[in-house]
N, C-alpha and C positions, 0 to 999 in steps of 0.2 A: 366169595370171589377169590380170596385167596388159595383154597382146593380147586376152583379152573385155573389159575395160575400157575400151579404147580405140576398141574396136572399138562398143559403147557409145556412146561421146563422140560418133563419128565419125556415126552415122546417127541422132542428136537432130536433126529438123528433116526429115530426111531421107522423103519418102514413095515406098513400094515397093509394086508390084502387088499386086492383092487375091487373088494365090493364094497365101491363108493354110491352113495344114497346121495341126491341133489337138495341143496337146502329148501327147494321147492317142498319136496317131501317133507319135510321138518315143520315149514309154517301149516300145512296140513293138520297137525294137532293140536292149531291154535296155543302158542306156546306165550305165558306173560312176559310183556317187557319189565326190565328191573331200569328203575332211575335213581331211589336212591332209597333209605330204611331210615326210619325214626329209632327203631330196635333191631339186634342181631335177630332175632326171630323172624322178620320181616323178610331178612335174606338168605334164610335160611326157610320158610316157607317156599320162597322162589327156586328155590336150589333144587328142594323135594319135589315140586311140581313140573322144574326141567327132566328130572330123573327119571318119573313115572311118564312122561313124553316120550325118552327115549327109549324107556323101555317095549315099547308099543313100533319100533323101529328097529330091529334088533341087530340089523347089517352095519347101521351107524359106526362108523370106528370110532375108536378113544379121540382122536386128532379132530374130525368131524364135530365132534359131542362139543368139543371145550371153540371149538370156531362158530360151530351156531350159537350157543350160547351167550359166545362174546357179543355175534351179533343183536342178541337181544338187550344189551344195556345200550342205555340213551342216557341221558346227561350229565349229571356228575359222574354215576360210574362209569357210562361211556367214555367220558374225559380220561378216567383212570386209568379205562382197559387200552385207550387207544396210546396214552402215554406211555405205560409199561409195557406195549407190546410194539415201541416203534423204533 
């Protein structure tokens, strides 16, 4: 979560081509939600599994990538994402 976060920071400011993909597209390849990990490996399986999603989209911007993503956290890491990003 931390490497979306950053990855965040990093392209504030930042503008990318207007071949934007609609998050519709995105849920298309059935992408897992993340709530929370007993182990870093846990979120880190889900991180690799967002990866190989977007790679199968390949117009997806950097910006896009780390916003659907977001949207796939629900509860505690929701909390988190919605906190540090408000």
């Amino acid at each position: 979560m931390n490497l979306i976060a950053q990855n965040t920071g990093a392209q504030r400011g930042h503008r990318e081509p207007d071949q934007r993909v609609d998050y519709t597209k995105f849920l298309e390849t059935r992408p897992p939600i993340f709530m929370k990990a007993e182990h870093p490996i846990e979120a880190n399986e889900w991180l690799q599994t967002l990866e190989q999603k977007f790679r199968v989209i390949p117009q997806c911007t950097e910006t896009q990538k780390t916003e659907f993503a977001g949207l796939q956290l629900q509860g505690p890491a929701g909390t988190w994402w919605t906190s540090f990003f408000s």
